[in-house]
N, CA and C of each residue as an Amber inpcrd file, in Angstrom:
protein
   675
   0.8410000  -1.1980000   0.0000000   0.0000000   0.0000000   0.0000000
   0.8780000   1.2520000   0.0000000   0.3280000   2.3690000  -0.6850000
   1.0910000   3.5670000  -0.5370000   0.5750000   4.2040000   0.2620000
   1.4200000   4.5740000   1.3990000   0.7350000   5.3310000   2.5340000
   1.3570000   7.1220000   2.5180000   0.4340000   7.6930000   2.8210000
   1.5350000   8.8090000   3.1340000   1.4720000   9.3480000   4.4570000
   2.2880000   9.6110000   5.0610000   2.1790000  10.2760000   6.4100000
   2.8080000  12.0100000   6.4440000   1.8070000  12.3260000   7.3730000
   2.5430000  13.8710000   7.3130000   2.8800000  14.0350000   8.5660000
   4.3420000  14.6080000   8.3650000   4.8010000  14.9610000   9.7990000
   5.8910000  13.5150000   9.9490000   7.3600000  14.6600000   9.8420000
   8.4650000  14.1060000  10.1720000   9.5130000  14.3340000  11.1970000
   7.9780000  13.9460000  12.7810000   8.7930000  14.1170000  13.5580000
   9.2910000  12.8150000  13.9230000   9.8210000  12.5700000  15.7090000
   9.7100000  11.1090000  15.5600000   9.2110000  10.2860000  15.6770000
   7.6390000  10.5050000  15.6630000   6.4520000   9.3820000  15.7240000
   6.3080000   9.0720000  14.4250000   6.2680000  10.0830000  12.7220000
   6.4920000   9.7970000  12.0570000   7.6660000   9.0810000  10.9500000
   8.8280000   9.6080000  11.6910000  10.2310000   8.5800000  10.9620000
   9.7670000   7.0190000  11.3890000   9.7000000   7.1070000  12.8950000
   9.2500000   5.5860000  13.0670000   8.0800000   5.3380000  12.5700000
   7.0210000   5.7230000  12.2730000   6.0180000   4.8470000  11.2630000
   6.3220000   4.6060000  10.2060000   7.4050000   5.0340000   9.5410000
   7.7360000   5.3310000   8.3600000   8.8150000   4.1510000   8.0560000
   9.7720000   3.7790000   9.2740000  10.3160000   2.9130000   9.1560000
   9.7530000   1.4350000   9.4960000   8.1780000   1.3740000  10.6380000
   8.2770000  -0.0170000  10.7030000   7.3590000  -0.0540000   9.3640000
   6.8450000   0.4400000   8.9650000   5.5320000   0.1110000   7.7600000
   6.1150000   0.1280000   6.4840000   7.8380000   0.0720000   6.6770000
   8.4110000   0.1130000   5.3370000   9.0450000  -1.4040000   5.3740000
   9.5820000  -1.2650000   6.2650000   9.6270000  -2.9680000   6.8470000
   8.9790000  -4.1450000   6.6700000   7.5820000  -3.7290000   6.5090000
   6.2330000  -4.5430000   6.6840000   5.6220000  -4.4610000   4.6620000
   6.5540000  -3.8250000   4.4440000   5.9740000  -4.4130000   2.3950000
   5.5170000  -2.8870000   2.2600000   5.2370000  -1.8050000   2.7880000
   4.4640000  -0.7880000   2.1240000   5.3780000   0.1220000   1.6340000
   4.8870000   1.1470000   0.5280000   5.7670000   1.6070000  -0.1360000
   5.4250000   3.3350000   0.6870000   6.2500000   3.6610000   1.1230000
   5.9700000   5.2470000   2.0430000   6.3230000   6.4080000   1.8820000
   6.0450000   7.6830000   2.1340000   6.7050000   9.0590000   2.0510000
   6.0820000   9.5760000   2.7330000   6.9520000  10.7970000   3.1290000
   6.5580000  11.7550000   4.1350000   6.3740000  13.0750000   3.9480000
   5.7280000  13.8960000   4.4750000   5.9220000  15.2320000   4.1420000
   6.4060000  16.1580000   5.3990000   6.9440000  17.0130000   5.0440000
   7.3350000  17.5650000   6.4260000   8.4280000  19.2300000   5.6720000
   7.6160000  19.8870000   6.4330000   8.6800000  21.1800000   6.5320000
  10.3540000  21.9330000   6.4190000  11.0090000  20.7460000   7.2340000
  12.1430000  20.7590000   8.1100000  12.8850000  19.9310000   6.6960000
  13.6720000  20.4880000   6.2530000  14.3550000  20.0540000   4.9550000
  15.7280000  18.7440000   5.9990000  15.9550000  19.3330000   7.1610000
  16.6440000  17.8650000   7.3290000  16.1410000  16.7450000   8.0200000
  15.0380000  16.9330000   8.1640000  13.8380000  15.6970000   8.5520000
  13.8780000  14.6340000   7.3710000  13.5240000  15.8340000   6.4040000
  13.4450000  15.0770000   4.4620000  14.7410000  14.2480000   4.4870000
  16.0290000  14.8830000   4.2890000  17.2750000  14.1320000   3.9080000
  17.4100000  12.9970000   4.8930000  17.0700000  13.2460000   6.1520000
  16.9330000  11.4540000   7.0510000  16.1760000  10.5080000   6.4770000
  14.9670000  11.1400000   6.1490000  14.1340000  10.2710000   6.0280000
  14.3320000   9.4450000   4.7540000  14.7900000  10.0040000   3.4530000
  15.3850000   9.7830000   2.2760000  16.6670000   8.8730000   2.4580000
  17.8340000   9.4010000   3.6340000  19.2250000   8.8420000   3.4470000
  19.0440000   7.9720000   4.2800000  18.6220000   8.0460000   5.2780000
  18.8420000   6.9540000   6.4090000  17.4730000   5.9130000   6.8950000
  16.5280000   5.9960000   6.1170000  15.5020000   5.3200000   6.3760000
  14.9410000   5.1280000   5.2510000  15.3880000   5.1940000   3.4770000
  15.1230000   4.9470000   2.6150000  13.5310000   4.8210000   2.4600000
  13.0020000   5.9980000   2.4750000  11.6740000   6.5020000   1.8880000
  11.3190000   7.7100000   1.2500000  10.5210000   7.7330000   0.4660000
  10.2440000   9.2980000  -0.4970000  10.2690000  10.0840000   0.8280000
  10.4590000  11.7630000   0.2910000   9.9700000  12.8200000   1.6200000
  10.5160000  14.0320000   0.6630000   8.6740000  14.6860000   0.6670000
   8.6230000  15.6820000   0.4350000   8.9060000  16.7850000   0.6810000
   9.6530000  18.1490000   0.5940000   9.7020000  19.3310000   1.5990000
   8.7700000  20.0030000   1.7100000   7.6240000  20.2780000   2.3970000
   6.8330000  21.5740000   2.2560000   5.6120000  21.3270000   3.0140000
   4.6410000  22.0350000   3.3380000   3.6770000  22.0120000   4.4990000
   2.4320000  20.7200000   3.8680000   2.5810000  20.2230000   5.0360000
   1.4400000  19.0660000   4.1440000   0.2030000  19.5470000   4.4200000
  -0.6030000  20.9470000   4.7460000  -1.5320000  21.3980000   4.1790000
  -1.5910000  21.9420000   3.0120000  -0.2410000  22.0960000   2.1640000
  -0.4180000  22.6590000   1.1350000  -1.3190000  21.8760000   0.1090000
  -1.9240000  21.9720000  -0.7670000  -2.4090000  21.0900000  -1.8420000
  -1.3280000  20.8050000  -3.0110000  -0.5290000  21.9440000  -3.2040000
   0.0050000  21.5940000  -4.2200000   1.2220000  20.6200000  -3.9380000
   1.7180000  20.4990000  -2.3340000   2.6140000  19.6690000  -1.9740000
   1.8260000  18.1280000  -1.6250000   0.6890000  18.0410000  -1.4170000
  -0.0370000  16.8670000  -1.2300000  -0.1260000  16.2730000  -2.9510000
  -0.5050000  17.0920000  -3.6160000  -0.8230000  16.7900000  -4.6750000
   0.4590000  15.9920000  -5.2940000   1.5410000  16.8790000  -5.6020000
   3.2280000  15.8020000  -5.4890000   3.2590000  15.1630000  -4.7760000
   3.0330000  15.0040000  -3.7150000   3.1920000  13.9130000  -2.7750000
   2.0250000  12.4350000  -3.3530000   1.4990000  12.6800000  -3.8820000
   0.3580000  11.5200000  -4.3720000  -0.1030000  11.1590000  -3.6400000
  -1.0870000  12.2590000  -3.2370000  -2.2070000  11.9980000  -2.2200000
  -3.5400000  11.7070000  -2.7160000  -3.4950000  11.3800000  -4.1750000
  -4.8880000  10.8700000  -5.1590000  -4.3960000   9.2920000  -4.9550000
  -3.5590000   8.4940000  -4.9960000  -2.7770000   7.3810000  -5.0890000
  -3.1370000   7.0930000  -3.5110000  -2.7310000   7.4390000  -2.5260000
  -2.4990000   6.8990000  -1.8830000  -3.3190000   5.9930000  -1.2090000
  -3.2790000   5.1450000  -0.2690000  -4.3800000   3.7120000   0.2720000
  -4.7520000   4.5470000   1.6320000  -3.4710000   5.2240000   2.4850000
  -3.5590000   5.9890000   3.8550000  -2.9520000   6.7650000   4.1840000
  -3.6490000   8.0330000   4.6500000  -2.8660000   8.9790000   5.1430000
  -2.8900000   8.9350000   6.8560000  -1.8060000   9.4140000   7.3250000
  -1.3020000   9.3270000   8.7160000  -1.1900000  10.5510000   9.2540000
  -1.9500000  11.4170000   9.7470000  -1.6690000  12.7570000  10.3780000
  -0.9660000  12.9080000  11.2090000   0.6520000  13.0270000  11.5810000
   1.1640000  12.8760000  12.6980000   2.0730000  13.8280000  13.3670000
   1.4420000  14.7490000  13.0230000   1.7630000  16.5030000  13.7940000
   1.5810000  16.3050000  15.1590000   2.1300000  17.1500000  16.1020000
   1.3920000  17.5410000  17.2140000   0.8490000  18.2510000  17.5150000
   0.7420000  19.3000000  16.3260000  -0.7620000  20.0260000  16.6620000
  -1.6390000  19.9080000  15.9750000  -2.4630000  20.0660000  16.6820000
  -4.2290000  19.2690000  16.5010000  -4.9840000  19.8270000  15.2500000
  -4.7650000  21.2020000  15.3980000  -5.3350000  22.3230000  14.1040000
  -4.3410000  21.8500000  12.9530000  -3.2230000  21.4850000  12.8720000
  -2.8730000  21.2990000  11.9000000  -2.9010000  19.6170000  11.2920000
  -3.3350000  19.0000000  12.1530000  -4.0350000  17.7610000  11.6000000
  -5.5650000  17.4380000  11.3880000  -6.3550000  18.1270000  11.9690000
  -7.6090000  18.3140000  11.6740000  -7.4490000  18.5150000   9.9380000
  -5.9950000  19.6510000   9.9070000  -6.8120000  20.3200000   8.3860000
  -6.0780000  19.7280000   7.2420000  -5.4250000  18.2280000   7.7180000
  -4.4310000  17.2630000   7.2300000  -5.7540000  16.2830000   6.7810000
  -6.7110000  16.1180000   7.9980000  -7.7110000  15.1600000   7.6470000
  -8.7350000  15.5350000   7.0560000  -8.7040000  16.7490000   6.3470000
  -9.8310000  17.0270000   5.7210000  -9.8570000  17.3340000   4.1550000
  -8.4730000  17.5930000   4.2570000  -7.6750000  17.4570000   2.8660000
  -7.4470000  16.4880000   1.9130000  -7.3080000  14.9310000   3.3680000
  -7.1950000  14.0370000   2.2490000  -8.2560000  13.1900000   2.5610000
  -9.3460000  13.8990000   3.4660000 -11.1010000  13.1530000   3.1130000
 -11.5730000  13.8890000   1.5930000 -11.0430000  15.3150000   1.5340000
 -11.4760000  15.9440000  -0.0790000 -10.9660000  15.2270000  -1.1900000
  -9.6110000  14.6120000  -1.0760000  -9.1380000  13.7150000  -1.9040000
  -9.2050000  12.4260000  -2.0310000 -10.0770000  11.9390000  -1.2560000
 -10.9300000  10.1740000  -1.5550000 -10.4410000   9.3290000  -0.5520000
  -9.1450000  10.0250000  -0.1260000  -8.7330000   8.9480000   0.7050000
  -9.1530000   7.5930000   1.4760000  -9.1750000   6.8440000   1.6250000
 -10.3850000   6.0240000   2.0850000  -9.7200000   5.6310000   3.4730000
  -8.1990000   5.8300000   3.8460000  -8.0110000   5.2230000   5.6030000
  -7.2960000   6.3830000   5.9740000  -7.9100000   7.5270000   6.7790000
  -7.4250000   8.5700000   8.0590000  -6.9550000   8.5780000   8.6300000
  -5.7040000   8.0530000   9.3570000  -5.3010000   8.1350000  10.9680000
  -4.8820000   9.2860000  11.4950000  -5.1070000   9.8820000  12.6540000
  -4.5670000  11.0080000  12.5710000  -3.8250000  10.6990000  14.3620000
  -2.9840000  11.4120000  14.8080000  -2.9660000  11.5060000  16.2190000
  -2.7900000  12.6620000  17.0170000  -3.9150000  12.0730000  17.7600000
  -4.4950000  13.1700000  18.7240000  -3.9460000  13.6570000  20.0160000
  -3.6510000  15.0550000  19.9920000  -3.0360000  15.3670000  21.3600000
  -4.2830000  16.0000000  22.3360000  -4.8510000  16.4090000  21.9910000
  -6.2560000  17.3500000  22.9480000  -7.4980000  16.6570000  22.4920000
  -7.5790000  15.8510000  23.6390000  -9.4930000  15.2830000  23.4260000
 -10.5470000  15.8610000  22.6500000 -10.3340000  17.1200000  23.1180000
 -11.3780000  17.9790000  22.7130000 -11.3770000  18.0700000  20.6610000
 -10.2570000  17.1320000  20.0320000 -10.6830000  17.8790000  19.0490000
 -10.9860000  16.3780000  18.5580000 -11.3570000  15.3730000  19.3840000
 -11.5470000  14.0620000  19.0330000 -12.9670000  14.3310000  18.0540000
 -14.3260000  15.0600000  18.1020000 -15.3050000  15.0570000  17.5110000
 -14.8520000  15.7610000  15.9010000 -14.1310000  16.5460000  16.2380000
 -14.1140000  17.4670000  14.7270000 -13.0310000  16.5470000  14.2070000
 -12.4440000  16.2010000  14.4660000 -11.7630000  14.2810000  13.7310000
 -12.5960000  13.6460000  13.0740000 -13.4940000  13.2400000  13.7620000
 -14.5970000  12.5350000  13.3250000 -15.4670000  13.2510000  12.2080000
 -15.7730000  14.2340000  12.4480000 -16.3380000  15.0560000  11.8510000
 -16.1070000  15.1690000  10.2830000 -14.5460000  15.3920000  10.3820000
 -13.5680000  15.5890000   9.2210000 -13.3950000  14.5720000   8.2450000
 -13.6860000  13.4840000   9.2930000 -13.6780000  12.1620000   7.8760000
 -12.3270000  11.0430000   8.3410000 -11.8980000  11.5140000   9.7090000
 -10.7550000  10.3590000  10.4040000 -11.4800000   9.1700000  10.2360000
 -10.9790000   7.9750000   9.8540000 -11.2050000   6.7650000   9.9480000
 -10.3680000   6.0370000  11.7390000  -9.3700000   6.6270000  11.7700000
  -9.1340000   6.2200000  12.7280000  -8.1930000   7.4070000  13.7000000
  -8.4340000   7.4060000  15.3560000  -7.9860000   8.8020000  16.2910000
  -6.8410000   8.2400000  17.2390000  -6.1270000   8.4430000  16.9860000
  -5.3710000   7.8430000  18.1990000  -5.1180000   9.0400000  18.8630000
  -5.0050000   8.9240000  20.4540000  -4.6970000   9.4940000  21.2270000
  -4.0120000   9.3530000  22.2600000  -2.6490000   9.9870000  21.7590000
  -0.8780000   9.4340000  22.1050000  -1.2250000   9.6470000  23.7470000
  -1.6830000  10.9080000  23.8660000  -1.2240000  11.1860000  25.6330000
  -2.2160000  10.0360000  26.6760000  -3.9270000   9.6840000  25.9640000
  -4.0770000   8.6320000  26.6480000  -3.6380000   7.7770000  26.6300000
  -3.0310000   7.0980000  25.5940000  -2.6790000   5.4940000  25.1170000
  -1.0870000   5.7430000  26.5690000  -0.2730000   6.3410000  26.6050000
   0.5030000   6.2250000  27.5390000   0.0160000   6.5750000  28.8660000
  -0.8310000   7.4370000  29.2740000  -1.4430000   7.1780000  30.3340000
  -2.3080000   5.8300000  30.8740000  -2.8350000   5.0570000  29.5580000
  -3.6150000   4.2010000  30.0260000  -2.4260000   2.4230000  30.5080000
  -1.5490000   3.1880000  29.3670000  -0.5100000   2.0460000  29.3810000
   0.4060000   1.7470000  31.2120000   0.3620000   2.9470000  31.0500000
   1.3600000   3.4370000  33.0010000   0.0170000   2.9440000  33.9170000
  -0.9470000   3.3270000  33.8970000  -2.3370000   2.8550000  35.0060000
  -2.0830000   1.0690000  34.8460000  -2.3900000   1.2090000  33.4420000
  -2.2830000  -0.8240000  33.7230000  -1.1380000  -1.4440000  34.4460000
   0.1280000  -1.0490000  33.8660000   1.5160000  -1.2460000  34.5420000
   1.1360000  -1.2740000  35.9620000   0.8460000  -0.2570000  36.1400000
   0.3660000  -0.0290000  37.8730000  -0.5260000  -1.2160000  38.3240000
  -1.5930000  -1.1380000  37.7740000  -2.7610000  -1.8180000  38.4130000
  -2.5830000  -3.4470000  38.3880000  -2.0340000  -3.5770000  36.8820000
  -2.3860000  -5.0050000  36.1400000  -0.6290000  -5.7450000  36.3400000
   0.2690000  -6.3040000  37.0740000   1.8650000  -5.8410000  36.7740000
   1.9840000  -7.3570000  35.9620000   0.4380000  -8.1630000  36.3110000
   0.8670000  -9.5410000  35.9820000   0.7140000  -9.6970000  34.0100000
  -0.0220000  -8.7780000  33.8430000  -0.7310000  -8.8770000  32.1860000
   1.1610000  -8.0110000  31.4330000   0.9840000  -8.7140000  30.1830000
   2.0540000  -8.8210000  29.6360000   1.5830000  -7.3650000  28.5220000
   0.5030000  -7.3670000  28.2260000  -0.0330000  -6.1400000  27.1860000
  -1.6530000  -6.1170000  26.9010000  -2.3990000  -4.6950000  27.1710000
  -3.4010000  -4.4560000  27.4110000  -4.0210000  -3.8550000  26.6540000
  -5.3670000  -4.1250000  25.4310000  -5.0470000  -3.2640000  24.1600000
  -7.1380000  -2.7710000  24.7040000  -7.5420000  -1.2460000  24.2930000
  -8.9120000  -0.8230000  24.5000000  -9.2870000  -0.8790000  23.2560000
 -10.8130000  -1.3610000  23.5960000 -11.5590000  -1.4770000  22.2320000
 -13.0340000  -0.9050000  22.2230000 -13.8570000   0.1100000  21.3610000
 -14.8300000   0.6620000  21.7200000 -14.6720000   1.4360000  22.7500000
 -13.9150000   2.2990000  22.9080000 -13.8930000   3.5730000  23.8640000
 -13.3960000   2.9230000  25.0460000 -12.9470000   1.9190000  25.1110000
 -12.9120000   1.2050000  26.5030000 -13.7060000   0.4140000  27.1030000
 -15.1300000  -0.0140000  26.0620000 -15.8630000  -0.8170000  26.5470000
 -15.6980000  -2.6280000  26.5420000 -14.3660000  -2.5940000  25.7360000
 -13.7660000  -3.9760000  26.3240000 -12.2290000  -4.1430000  25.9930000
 -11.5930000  -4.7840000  26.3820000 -10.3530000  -5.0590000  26.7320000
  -9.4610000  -6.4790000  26.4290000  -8.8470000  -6.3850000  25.7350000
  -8.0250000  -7.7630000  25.3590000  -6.8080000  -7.5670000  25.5950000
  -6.2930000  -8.7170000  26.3650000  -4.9810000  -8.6610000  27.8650000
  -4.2620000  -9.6940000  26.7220000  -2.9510000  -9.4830000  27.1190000
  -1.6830000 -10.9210000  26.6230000  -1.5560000 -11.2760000  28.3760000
  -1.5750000 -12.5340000  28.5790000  -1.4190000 -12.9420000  29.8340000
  -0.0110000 -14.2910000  29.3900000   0.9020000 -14.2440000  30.3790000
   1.9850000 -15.3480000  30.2610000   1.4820000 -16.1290000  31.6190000
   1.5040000 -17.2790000  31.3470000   0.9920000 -18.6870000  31.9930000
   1.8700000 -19.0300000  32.9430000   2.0290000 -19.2060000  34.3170000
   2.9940000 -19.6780000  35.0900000   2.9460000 -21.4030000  34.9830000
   3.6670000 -21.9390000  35.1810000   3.7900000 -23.1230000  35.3380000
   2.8250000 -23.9310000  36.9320000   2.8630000 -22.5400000  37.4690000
   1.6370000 -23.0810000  38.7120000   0.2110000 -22.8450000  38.6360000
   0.2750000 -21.5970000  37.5240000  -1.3280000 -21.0560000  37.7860000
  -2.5110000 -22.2980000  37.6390000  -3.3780000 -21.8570000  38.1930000
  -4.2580000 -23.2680000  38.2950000  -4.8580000 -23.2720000  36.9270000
  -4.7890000 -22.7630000  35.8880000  -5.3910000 -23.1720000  34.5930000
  -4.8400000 -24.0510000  33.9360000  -3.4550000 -24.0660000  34.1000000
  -2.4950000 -25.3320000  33.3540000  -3.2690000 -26.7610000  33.5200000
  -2.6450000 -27.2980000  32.0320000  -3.4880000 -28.6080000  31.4860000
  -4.8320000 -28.7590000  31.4500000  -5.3940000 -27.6670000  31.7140000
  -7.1400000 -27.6790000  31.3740000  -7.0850000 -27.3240000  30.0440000
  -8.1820000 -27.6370000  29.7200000  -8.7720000 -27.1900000  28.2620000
  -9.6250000 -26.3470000  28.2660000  -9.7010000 -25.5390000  27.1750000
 -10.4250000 -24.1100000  27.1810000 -12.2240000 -24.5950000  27.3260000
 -12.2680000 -25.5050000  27.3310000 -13.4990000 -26.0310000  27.2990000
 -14.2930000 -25.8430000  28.7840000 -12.7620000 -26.8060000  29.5030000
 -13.3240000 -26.7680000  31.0560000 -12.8300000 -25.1610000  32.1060000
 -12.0870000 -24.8750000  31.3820000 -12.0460000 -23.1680000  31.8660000
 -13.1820000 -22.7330000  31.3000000 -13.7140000 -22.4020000  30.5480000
 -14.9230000 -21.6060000  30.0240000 -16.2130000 -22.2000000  31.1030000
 -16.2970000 -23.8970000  31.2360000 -17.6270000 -24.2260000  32.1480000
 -17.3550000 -24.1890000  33.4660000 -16.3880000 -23.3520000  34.0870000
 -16.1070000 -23.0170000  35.2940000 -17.2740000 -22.3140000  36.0220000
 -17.9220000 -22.2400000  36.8250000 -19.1080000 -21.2000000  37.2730000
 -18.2920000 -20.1100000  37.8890000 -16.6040000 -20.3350000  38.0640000
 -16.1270000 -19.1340000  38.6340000 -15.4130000 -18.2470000  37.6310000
 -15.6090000 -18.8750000  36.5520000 -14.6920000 -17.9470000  35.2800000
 -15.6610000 -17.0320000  34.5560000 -15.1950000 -15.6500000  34.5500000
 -16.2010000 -14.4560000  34.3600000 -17.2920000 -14.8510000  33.2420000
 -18.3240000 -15.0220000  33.7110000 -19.4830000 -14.5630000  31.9250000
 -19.0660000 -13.5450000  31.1790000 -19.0980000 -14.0280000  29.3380000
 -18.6330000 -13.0780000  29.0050000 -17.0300000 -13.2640000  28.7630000
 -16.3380000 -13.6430000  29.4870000 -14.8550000 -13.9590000  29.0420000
 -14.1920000 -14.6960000  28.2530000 -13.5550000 -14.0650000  27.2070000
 -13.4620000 -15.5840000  26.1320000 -11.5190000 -15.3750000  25.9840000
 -11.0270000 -16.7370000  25.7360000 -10.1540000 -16.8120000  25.4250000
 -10.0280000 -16.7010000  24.0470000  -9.4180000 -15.8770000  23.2890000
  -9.0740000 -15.8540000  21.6660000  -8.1260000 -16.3570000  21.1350000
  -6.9230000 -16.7750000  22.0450000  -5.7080000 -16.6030000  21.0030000
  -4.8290000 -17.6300000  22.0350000  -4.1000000 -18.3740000  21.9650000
  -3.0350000 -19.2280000  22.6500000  -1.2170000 -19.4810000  21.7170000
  -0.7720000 -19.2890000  22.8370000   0.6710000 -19.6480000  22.0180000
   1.4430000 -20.2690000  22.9810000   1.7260000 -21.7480000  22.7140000
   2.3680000 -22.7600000  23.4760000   3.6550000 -22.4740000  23.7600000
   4.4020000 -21.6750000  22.9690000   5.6870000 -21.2270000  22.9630000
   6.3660000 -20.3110000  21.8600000   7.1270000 -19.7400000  22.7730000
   7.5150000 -18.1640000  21.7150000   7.6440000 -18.3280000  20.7290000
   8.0680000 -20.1170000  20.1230000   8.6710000 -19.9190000  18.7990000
   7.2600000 -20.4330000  18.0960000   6.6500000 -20.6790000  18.8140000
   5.2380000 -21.0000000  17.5090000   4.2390000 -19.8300000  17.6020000
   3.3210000 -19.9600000  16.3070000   2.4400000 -19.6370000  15.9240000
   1.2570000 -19.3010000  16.8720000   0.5670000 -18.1890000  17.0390000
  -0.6730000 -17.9080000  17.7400000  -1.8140000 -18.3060000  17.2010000
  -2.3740000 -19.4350000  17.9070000  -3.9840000 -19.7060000  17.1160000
  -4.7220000 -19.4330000  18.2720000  -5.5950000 -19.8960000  17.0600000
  -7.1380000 -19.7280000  17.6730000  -7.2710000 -20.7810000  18.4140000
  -7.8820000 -21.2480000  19.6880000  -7.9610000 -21.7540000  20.8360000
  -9.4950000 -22.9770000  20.2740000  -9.8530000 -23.7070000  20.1460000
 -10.8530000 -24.6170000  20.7980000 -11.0760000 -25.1800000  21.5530000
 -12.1030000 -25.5430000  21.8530000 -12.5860000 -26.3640000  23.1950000
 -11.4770000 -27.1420000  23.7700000 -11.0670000 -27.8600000  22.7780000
 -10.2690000 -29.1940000  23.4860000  -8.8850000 -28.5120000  23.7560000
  -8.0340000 -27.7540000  23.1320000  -7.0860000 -27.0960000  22.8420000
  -6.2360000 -27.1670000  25.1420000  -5.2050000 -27.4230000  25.0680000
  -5.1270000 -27.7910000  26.2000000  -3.7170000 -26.6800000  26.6580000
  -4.2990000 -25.9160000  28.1220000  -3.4780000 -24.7750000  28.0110000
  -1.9580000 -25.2140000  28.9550000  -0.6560000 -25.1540000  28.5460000
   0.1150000 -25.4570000  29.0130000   0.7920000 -24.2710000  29.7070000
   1.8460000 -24.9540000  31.1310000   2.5100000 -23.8510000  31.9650000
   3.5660000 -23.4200000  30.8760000   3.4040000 -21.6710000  30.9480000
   4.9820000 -21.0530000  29.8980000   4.0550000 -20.5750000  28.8580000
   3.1410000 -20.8890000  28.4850000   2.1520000 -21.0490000  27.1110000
   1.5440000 -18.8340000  27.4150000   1.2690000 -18.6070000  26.2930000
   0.5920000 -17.0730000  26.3440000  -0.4450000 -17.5290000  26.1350000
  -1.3290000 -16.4430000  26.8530000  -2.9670000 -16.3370000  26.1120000
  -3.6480000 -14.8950000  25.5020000  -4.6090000 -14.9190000  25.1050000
  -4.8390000 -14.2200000  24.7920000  -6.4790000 -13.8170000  25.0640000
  -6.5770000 -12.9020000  25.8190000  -8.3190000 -12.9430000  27.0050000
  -8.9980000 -11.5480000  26.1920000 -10.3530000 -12.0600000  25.7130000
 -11.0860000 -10.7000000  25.9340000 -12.2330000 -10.6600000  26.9360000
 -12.5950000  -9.3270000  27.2590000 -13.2870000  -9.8090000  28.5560000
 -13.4960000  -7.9030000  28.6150000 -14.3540000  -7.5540000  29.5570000
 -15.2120000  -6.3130000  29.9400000 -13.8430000  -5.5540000  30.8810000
 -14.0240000  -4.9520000  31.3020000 -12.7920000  -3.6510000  32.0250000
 -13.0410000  -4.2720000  33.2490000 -14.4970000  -4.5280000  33.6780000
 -14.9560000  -4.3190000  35.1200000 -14.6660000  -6.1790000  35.6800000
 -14.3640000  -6.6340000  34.3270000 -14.1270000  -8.1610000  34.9370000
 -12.7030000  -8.8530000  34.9130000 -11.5680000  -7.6410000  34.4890000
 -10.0540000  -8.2400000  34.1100000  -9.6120000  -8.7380000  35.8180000
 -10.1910000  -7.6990000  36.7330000  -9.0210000  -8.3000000  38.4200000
  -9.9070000  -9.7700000  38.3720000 -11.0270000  -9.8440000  38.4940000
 -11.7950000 -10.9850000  38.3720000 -11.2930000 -12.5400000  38.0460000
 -11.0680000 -12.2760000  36.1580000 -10.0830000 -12.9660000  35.6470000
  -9.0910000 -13.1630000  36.1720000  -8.4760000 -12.3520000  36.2840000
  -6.9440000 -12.7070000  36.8700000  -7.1980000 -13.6400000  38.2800000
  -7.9580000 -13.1020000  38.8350000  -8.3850000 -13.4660000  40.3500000
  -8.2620000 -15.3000000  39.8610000  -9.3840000 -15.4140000  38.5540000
  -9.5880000 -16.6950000  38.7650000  -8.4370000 -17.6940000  38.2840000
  -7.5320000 -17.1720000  38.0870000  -6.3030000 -17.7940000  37.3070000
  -5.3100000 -18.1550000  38.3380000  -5.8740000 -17.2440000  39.3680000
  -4.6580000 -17.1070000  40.5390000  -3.0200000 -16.0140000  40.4740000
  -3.2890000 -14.7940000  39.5590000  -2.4870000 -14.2030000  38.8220000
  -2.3460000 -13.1460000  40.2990000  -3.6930000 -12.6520000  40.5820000
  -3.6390000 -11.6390000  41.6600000  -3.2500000 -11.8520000  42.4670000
  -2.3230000 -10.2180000  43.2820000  -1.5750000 -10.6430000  44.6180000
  -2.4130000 -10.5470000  46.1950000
């Protein structure tokens, strides 16, 4: 996919480098003429010089072409008017990232397909650290109305050698809680879990489940202190 991202600071060099990594073909736009020559010499991707509200620099930049644009300024007014530029130009995937809540609606508004919002996502990341120390990675979905944890398996926790079958008909394992994803060991493959599928100590999982039921979970795993 040709993506373009605007804004070559360093949230954008690094998108720029893992999504170049990952098969996509990328460029950047950005102001700062030695942002451009990094991004060109040392991270081998197009990069435009000039304000990526301009049209006529979007327009060189092949922002009719492109699959996604990435708004990744830190200021808000100047990505609002990043996402509205290339909702006028067909774009069909938005991301933009958000520093002030408040401009989360006129995002939406504008035609963002997708909002990230850097200062919560690290605030929410430090609260879990805090709260959660046993969960390995904690991802929000629907505003926060549910939650999918990476949990690493002790070799004691009482779920070992059950099957997702008889964890699920537990009357003490949350309603509502589903296991999605299992990985027996680092070097294999993450699947999808069935009934019989049998969870081993060392093994990852992968839990979705409600906000208000993760200590719960954990509780029932024996994870909590």
């Amino acid at each position: 996919m040709y993506i373009l991202i605007g804004g070559a600071g360093m949230m954008g060099l690094d998108l720029a480098k893992t999504l170049l990594s990952m098969g996509h073909t990328i460029a950047v736009i950005d102001i700062d003429p030695l942002a451009c020559k990094y991004a060109r010499e040392k991270i081998g991707v197009m990069a435009f010089e000039g304000s990526a509200v301009n049209t006529t620099v979007l327009l060189e930049a092949g922002i009719r072409k492109c699959g996604a644009f990435i708004a990744a300024l830190r200021e808000d007014a100047l990505n609002l008017a990043m996402v509205t530029l290339s909702k006028h130009f067909g774009v069909l995937q938005i991301m933009v990232r958000m520093s002030d809540r408040d401009f989360a609606e006129p995002y939406q508004l504008a035609g963002a397909t997708h909002i990230i919002g850097t200062a919560e996502l690290a605030i929410a990341r430090i609260v879990n650290a805090i709260e959660y120390p046993q969960v390995d990675a904690m991802m929000h979905f629907e505003q926060g109305q549910v939650e999918v944890i990476k949990l690493s398996i002790p070799n004691l926790c009482s779920i070992v050698n059950r099957t997702v079958a008889e964890i699920a008909q537990n009357p003490h394992f949350p309603t509502g809680t589903l296991i999605i994803g299992y990985q027996s060991h680092a070097h294999e493959d993450l699947i999808v879990p069935n009934g019989s599928t049998v969870l081993e100590g060392g093994s990852t999982i992968l839990i979705v489940t409600k906000p208000t039921l993760v200590r719960q979970t954990l509780d029932f795993m024996g994870l909590c202190g």
